[in-house]
N, C-alpha and C positions, 0 to 999 in steps of 0.2 A: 795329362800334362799339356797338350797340343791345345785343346779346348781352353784351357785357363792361359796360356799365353797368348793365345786370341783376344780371349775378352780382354784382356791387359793392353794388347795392341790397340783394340778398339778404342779403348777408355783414355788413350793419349800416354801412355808409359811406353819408355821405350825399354825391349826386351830383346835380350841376349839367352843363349842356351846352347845347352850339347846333348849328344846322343852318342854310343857308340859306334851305333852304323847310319847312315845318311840314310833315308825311308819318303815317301812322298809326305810325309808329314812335315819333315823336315822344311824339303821343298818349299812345302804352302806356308808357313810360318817366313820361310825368307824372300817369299814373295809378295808377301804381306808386311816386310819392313823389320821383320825379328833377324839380329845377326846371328846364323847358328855355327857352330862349332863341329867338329867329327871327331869324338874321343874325349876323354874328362881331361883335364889341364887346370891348373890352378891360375897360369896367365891368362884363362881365358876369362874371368870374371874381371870386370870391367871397374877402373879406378875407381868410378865416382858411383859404382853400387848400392843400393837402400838396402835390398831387401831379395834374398835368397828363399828360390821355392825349390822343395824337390819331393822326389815321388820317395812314398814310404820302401821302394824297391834301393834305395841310395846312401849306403852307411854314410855315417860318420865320417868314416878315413878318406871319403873319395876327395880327390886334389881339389876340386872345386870349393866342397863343406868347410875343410879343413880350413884354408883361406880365408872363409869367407869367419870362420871361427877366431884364426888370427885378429884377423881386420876387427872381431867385435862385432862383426853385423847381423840383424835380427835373420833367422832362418825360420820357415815356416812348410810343414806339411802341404803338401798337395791339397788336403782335407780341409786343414787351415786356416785356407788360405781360400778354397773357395766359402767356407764360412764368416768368412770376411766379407764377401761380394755380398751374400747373402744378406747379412746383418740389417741392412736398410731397404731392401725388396721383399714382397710376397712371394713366399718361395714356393713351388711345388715339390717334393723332394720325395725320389722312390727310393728305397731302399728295402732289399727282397734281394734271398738268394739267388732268385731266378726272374730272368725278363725285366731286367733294369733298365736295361740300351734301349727294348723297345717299344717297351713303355712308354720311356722319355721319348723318343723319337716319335710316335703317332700321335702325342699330347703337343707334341708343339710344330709338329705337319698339320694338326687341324687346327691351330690356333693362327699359325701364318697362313692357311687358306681362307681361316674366317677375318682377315684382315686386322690382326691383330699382330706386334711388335716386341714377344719378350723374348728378355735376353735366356741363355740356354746354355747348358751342359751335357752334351752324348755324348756316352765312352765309347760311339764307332761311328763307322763312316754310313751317311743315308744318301744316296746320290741327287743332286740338286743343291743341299744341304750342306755351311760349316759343321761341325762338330761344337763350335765355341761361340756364340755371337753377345756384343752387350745388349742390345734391345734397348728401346726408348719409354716402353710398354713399364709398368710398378710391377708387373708378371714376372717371375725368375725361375725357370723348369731344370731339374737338373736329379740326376739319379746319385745316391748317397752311398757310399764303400761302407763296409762293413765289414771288411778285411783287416782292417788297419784301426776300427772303431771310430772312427774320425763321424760317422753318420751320427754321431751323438750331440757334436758340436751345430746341428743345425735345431731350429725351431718354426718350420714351415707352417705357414698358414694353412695348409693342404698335404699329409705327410701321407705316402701307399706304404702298406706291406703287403706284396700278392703271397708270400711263402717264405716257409724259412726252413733251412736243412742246417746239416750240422758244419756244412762246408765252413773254410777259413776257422773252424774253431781252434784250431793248431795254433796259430798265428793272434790270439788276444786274447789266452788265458785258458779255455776249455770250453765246453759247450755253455756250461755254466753263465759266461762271464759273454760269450756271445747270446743267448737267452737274453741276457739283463741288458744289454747293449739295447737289444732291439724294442727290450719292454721297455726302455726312456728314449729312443728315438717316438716311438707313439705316444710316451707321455708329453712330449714336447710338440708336440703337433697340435695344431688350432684343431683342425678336422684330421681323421683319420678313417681313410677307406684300407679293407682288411678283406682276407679272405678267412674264416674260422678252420674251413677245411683243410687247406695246406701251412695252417698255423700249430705248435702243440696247446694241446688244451687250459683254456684261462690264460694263456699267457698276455694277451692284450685286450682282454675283457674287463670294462670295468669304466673305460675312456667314457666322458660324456658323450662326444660328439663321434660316435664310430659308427660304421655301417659297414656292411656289405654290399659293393654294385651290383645292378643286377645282370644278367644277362643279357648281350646285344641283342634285341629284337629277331625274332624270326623272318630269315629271307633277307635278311638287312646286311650288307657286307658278305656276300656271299664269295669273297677273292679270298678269305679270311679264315684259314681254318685249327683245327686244333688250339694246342697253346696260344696259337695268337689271339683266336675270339676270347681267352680270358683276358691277355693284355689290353685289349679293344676296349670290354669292358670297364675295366679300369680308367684309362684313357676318353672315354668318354663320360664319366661319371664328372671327373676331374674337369673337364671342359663344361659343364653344362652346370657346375658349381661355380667358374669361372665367370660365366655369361654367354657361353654357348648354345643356341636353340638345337633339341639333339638333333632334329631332321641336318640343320645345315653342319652339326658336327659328325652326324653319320654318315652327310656326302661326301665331306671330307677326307674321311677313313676309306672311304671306298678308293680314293686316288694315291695311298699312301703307298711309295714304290718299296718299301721294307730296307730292310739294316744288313748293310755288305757284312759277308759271314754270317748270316743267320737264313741259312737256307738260300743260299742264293745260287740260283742256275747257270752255271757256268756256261754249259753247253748245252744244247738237243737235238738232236738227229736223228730224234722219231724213236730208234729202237736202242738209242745210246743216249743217255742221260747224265750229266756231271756234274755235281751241287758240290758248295761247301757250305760247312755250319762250323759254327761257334762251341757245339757243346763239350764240356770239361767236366761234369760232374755227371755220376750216374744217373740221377733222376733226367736230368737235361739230356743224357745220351739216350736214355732208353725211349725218354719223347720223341725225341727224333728219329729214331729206327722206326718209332711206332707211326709216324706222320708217312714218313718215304713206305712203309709197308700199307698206306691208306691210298697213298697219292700215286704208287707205281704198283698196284698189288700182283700182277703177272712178270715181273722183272725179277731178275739177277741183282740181288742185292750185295755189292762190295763196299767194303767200307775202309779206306786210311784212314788208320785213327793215332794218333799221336798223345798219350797222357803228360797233360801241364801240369809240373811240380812233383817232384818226389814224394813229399808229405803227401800229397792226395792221393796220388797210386799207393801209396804202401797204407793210406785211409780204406781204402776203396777198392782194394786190389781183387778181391771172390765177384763183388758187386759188378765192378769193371766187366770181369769175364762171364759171368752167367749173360750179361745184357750183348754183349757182342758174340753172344752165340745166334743170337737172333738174326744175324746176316747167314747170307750164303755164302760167301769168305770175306774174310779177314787177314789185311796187313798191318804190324804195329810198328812205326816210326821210334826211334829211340826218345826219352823222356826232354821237355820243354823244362830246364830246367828253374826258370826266371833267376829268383836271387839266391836258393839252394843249390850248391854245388853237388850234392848227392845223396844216395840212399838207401835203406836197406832192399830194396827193390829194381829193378828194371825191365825195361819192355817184353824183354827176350822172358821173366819170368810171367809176365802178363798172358804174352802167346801159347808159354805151355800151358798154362792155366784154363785157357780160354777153350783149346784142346783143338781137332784136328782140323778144323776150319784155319786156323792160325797160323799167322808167320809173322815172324819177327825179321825185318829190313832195317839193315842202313844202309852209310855211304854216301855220295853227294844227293842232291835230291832230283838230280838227271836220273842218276841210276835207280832213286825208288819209281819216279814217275815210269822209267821204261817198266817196273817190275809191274808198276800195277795196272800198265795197260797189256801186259801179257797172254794170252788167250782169252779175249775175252767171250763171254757169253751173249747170247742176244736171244731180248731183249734184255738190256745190263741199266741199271743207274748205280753208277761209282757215287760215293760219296766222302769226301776229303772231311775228317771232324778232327776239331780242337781248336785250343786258343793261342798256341802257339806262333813260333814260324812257320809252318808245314805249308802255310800258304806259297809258301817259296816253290813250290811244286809245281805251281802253276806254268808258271814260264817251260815247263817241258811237256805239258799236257794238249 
């Protein structure tokens, strides 16, 4: 939502919004001219309103909708609405269960190094980087949900699938109906870069214009490891279809400072190390234990881990625990619950699960940070995973 009321601010509209809690997002948005709001209020939509966007997270009833339903005024998905933006621009658009963020992020860090102007959509923060910009460039990069099916509504000139699991299937009908989703996002694509291995078979076979990237060059990007060199690949394939020479898009890559939450180093002090990641789904968790077990292989692996969403844990819940065995302990935060209030599951049932490595914490997130800097080991790398708040933890760390 931040990134698309960017580009709107860019583009000369003037925009208003709320959040529940005031967040530096917030901030940047109202420092950039957008009047934001703290809490939903149907006052707070503005007389002479067009046009209502909101995240697929925002029923119906909320005061704002509801009003703006009064009023008669058009409403538009998040998804939308950025397929609106899209509609008259060359779009690049990833859409993959996994490495969406960063994907988008290194296709359009080497496209503003190679001196190039398009506009963009990251669903996170890249330091240097808005998340939302309109660009003057015909180029429009932007990663597509497929949560909400909304990735359907786009037809990029340049469309990714690095992979697809079964995640968000809960939420747009069943695997099924996510399957088909993804098989008309690549029908709809001008070109389509695919990976066959992390795809179910035949499912996007058939495309005229499909390919496989190939793998980044040997020695090439050597800051770059694991799942990223697939992303890379991807991201430079994409570039160099663009008009990028790969040498000057490989230099590129080399300077790309990575995507807050996705493995980012909190701290280091040599024999004590502090990351947080992004990952929420199993496959995504077990990469990353397996990356920090490449990257620290003599260390005390701890891991705060947090499950987002009810539906996924109670998806996921054996999968969760066999892969968090793979730490030397484990704490489990109580469940992120976004726009599900609850479920037949919870953390505390994650922990027993997970078995004697495990504990289940709550309490404010003062009291888990003191828990999980408690005896520690040395040499130790903690590392904070989920998509949650949990990051709220930081402030005690």
């Amino acid at each position: 939502m931040a990134p698309l009321a960017q580009i709107a601010l860019e583009s000369g509209c003037r925009v208003t919004g709320s959040d529940q809690i005031r967040n530096s997002k917030c901030a940047e948005l109202a420092a950039a001219g957008a009047v934001i709001t703290t809490g939903h209020h149907a006052g707070s939509l503005p007389a002479d309103a067009e046009l209502l966007i909101y995240s697929s997270a925002v029923p119906a009833d909320n005061p704002e909708r509801a009003e703006a339903a009064r009023r008669g005024l058009p409403q538009l998905r998040r998804g939308e609405f950025l397929a609106e933006i899209c509609r008259d621009r060359q779009t690049v658009a990833i859409s993959s269960s996994h490495g969406k963020t960063t994907t988008t992020a290194m296709l359009v860090h080497v496209l503003l190094r190679c001196g190039m102007d398009p506009g963009f959509l990251i669903g996170g923060s890249v330091p240097g980087l808005p998340s939302g910009h309109a660009g003057r460039d015909r180029w429009f990069i932007t990663e597509a949900d497929e949560s909400d099916t909304t990735h359907t509504l786009l037809h990029p000139a340049i469309g990714m699938v690095l992979n697809i699991d079964d995640d968000h299937a809960w939420s747009v009908g069943g695997t099924d109906c996510l399957l088909a989703n993804f098989r008309r996002f690549a029908q709809q694509s001008a070109t389509l870069l695919y990976s066959p291995g992390h795809i179910p078979a035949g499912l996007l076979t058939g495309h005229p214009a499909a390919s496989e990237p190939s793998p980044l060059p040997d020695g090439s990007v050597p800051e770059l490891g694991g799942f990223l060199r697939i992303n890379a690949a991807f991201a430079l394939r994409a570039a160099i279809q663009i008009g990028i020479p790969e040498e000057k898009a490989l230099a590129a890559l080399s300077t790309f400072p990575g995507v807050d939450r996705r493995m980012t180093v909190r701290r280091n002090d040599g024999d004590m190390v502090l990351i947080e990641d992004y990952a929420h789904h199993p496959v995504e968790l077990a990469a990353s234990l397996a990356f920090l077990r490449e990257r620290y292989p003599h260390y005390h692996l701890r891991v705060l881990f947090q499950p987002h969403r009810h539906a996924r844990l109670a998806q996921y819940l054996d999968e969760f625990a066999v892969i968090l065995r793979q730490a030397d302990s484990v704490l489990i935060a109580p469940v992120f619950a976004a726009w599900s209030e609850g479920g037949p599951v919870d953390h505390r049932e994650l922990a027993r699960r997970t078995g004697e490595k495990a504990r289940a914490v709550s309490g404010s997130w003062e009291s888990i940070a003191g828990e999980l800097l408690a005896e520690p080991a040395r040499p130790q790398v903690t590392a904070v995973i989920g998509a949650g708040d949990l990051d709220r933890v930081f402030a005690y760390l």
